[in-house]
C-alpha positions, 0 to 999 in steps of 0.5 A: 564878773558880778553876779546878775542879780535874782528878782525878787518874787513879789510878796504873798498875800494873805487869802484866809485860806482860799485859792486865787481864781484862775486869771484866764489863760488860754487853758482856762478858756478852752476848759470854759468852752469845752464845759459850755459845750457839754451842757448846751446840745445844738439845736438841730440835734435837740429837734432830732430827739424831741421828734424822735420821742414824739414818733414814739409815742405817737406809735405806742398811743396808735397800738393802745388806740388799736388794742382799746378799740378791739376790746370795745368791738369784742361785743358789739352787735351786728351793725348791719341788722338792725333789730326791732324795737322791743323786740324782746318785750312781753306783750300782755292784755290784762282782762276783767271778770266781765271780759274787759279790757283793763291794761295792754301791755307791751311794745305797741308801733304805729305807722313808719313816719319819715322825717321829711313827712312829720310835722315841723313841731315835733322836729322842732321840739326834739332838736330844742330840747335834745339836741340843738346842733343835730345838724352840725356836729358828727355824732357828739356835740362837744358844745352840749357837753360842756353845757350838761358838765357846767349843769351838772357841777352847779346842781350838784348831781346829774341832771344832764347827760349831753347825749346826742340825738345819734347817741341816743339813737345808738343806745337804743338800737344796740345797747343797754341802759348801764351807765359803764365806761365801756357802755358809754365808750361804745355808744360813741363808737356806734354814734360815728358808725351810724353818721359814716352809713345814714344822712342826717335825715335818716338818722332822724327817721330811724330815732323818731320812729324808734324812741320810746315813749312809755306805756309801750309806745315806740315811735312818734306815731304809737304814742300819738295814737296812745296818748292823743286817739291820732296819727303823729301827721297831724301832731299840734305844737302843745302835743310834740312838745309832750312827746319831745319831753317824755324820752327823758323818763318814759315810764315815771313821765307817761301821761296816761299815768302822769298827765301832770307831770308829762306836761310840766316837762312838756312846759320846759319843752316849749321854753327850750324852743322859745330859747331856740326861736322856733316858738316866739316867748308869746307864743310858748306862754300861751300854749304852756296854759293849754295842755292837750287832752290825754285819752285813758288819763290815769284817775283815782279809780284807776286799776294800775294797782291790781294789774301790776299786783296781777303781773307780779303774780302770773309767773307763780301760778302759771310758771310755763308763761313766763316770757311769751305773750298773755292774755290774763283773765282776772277776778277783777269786779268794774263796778265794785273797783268804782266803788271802792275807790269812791269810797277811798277818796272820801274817807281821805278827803273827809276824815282823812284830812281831819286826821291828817292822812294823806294816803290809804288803801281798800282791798274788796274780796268774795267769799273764796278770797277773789279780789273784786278791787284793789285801791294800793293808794290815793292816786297811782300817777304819783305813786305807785307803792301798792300800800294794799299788797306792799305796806306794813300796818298795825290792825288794832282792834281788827287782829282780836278776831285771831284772839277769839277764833283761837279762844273758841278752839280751845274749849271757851264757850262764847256764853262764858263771862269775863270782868271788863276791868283793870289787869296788869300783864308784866307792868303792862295794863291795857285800856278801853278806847272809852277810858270806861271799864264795863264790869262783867259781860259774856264773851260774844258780848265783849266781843261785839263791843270790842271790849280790849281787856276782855280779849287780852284775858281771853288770849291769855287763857288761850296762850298767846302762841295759839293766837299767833299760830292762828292768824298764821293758819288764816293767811297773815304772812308776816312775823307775828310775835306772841305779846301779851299785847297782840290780841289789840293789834300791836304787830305789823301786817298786809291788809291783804292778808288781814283781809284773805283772813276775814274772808275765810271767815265769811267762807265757813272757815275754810281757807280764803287766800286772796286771788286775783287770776283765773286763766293765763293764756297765750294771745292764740288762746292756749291755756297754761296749766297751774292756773286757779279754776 
């Protein structure tokens, strides 16, 4: 039998080395499906899981909302009582020499006003400039938010907070001006709370009737009788649109104090209630050119300067009053606080200008350092820096009065003569205001002629550090360091003190130091021990 022949395998090919892929046998495929099934879930159990991490999630946040809201409510005040406005303020009555009154201050409320009983105006006007969706949004107007953001990112700074009347409410009621997270988070909490327990109407009332104005104003009816001598019912458009913008900045905007910058504000009042349409544009630029009057505006013979360097000075000499009501008896003369301030505003209006000197201060004192009037500066509406009290000064010539007195204690007689002429101190050589050297003259002589040379000598022979310790002796409170130039002035000082000095000069030489309170009562009449008789 022949033998069947064996098939030949078919040749290899060459691959470079690389294995043939497999060609798709039922093994293959199945492998395929199995590793297609591992990647991809069904969908059903996919939905199953993302739910199942959404639940989680959702409980953790719910138990962090909890935890977060007890650490907010921790603090939080009694929501049921509500507490009086200013309730924790000093009220003080501030007294002239001749009994006048100059200054009240303190919390100061008019008549409850609804908000169904106040003029259309001063609705109109708060809900313009503070909060135009009052009635529409549940305690934050997210709307209003994003304005104040969109304000503040293109100014560059904060200068809207988007607050809500509700909040504003809430703040004013329970919390403090600090500017936290906590705060603000609290804020918004209480805002809910307050639109949950009153209406909308209520709400208002209670923010009318609450806010502060400055000057110690709170509600709408205190500051219209303040500011405008009536009761809030009777409020015009030009005076609601004045009260409407002081809430932004009650004390720098009051306009007892700032009557020009209370209706600048006032101005952009009316064109948020032109941007509304509760004023049409016409009727807004024309009451923009009509300011109302203002009782007791401030001036620049006010006397704000001296009451709040009497105010600073109370709880020194009459430590047992601090925190209740006073009544302050002070030094103060009317007649002479006029004049000084007169006198003040023609020296900056006449040789001021021509010197380019915007500012100055006067301080007037009787011969025990009773100050009779204090000017701290040109007009306290705009500033409020006590220069008389506050800023530092070179005296000049005025300081050779410790170079003399220091002199005469130390044996120089007023008759002796000194050489007006050229001297050299350490490389340093002092000159007359004339330029002019006047040869030899007594000492009252140099003196009276102010003579710089002489009294630059004169403090030499004395000692330096005698003259400085002699301007301490007489009240100068500030660092005085013994140069050889300082008998002309060249050390800084409080005109105060430099002027307490002279007083004690004028007093015989004994001691002057300034004073501007007599008594310090309570609003009952008890007087507080401590007080300079």
């Amino acid at each position: 039998m022949s033998k069947k022949p064996t098939p030949k395998k078919p040749a290899a090919t060459p691959t470079s080395g690389k294995k043939k892929a497999p060609t798709g046998g039922k093994a293959s495929s199945s492998r395929k499906q199995m590793g297609v099934q591992s990647e991809k879930q069904p969908p059903k159990r996919r939905a199953r899981r993302v739910v199942y991490g959404l639940s989680v999630a959702a409980v953790w946040s719910f138990m962090l909302g909890l935890v977060t809201l007890a650490f907010l409510a921790l603090d939080l005040p009694d929501l049921d009582n509500l507490p009086a406005p200013g309730a924790a303020d000093q009220a003080v009555v501030i007294k002239a020499a001749n009994g006048a009154t100059l200054v009240t201050q303190g919390p100061i409320y008019g008549d409850w006003i609804p908000a169904s009983e106040a003029p259309d105006a001063i609705i109109r006007a708060f809900l313009a400039v503070e909060d135009r969706y009052f009635f529409e949004h549940a305690g934050i107007d997210f709307r209003g938010l994003g304005r104040a953001v969109i304000s503040n990112v293109q100014a560059g700074r904060v200068r809207a907070g988007g607050s809500t009347i509700t909040q504003q409410l809430a703040k004013n009621l329970f919390l403090s001006n600090e500017r936290t997270i906590k705060r603000k988070a609290q804020e918004l909490l209480l805002a809910f709370w307050l639109e949950q327990k009153f209406t909308k109407e209520q709400i208002l009332t209670l923010y009318l009737n609450r806010v502060y104005f400055g000057g110690g104003a709170y509600g709408i009816d205190a500051a219209s009788r303040k500011f405008f001598g009536h009761s809030a019912t009777t409020l015009s458009v030009a005076e609601s649109a004045l009260l409407a913008g002081l809430v932004k900045a009650p004390s720098s905007l009051a306009p007892h104090i700032n009557p020009d910058g209370a209706w600048e504000r006032a101005r952009v009042v009316l064109g948020a209630m032109a941007d509304t349409g509760a004023l049409t544009p016409e009727a807004a630029d024309k009451i923009k050119k009509q300011p109302p009057r203002i009782m007791g505006a401030v001036s620049g013979r006010d006397v704000r300067y001296f009451t709040d360097w009497v105010l600073s000075q109370t709880s020194e000499v009459a430590p047992a009053s601090k925190g209740k009501s006073l009544v302050i008896y002070t030094t103060l003369d009317p007649g002479v606080q006029r004049a000084a301030a007169m006198a003040l505003e023609r020296g900056l209006s006449g040789e001021g200008k021509k010197r380019g000197a915007s500012q100055g201060a006067i301080v007037a004192l009787d011969h025990d350092g009773a100050v009779r009037a204090m000017v701290g500066g040109e007009n306290y509406g705009k500033s409020q820096y006590n220069r008389a009290v506050q800023a530092l000064r070179q005296p000049g010539s005025a300081f050779k009065l410790f170079s003399y007195l220091a002199a005469l204690e130390s044996g120089i007689d007023p008759n002796d003569r000194f050489i007006d002429r050229e001297i050299n101190i350490d490389g340093w050589s002092p000159k007359n205001y004339t330029g002019i050297f006047n040869g030899e003259m007594e000492l009252h002589e140099a003196f009276a002629r102010s003579i710089n040379t002489v009294a630059v000598q004169v403090a030499e022979e004395a000692g330096r550090e005698k003259v400085a310790a002699m301007a301490k002796r007489l009240g100068i409170s500030t660092s005085v360091m013994p140069l050889a130039s300082l008998p002309l002035g060249t050390e800084e000082v409080k005109l105060l003190d430099l002027a307490g000095a002279y007083a004690a000069v004028a007093n015989g030489g004994f001691e002057a130091h300034p004073y501007g309170i007599v008594e310090v009562t309570t609003l009952e009449g008890r007087s507080f021990t401590g007080v300079r008789q």
